[in-house]
N, C-alpha and C positions, 0 to 999 in steps of 0.2 A: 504494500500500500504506500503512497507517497505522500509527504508532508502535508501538501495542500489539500490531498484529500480530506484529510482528520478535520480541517476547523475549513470547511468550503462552505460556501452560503447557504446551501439545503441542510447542512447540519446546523449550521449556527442560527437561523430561520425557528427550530423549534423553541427556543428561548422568548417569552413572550413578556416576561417581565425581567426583573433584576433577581428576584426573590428567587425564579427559575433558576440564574446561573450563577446565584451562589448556592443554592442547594444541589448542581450539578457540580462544582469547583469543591465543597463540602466532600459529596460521596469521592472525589476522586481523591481529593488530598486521604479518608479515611483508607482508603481500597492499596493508595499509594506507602501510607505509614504501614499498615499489617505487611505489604509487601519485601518491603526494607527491615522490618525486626524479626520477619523471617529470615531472609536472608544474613541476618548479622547472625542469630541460632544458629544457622549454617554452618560460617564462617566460626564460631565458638564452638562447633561440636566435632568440627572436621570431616564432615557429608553429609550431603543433601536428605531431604525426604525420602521415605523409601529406601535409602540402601540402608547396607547392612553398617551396623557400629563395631569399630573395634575395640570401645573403652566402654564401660561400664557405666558410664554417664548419656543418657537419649533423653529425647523429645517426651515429654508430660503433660500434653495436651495445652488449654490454653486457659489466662485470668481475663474477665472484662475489666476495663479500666477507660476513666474518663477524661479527655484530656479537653483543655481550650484550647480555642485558635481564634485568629482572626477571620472568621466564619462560626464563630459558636462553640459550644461543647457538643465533642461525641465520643461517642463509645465505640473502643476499639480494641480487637482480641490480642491482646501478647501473650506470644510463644511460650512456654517455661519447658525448663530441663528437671530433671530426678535431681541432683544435687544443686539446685538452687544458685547456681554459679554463673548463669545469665545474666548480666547488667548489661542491658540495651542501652547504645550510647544516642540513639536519638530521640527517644524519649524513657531516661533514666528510670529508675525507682525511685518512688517516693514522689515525685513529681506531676504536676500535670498540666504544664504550660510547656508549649508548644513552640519557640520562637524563630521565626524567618522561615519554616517547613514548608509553609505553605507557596513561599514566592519561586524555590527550587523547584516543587512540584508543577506547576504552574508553568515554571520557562521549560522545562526539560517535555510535558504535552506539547507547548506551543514549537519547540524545536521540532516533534515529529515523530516520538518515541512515544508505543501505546501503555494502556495502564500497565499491562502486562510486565513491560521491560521498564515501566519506572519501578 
């Protein structure tokens, strides 16, 4: 798919108020954050989903947790491991302010990269 496809007039056409595309920019930033603190899991556990572990420490489903943005509060599922040794660095423990996430999420759709691959 090519860049200009993503944000072309027929797509940008169904946004009929404001309210619309921040509750669209909202769902993408939340879709975008679970995506990244999985992938840091990842990175912390030394393989992906599905394969097989070779340390004694895996994936332990997930906590809801509610963060602010500059679009609101929402609720979003981070990753946890069996020994608790997860500390997501983009939205820490203990925390739940959000800062600048949103503006990366944001240029990196508008560059042409789908939710998927942010």
């Amino acid at each position: 798919m090519k860049k200009e496809d993503l944000l072309s007039d027929e797509f940008l056409k169904q946004f009929k108020t404001g309210e619309d595309l921040n509750g669209f920019l909202a769902q993408l930033q939340k879709r975008g954050l679970e995506a990244i603190l999985n992938g840091e899991l990842d990175a912390h556990l030394g393989y992906d989903k599905h394969e097989q572990s070779a340390t004694a420490n895996s994936r332990n489903g997930y906590s809801s947790k509610k963060v602010k943005t500059s679009f609101g509060e929402s609720e979003i599922q981070v990753p946890r491991d069996r020994e608790a040794s997860f500390n997501p660095m983009i939205v820490p423990k203990r925390q739940s302010m959000v800062d600048g996430l949103e503006n990366v999420i944001v240029s990196l759709y508008a560059k042409g990269m789908s939710v998927s691959d942010i």
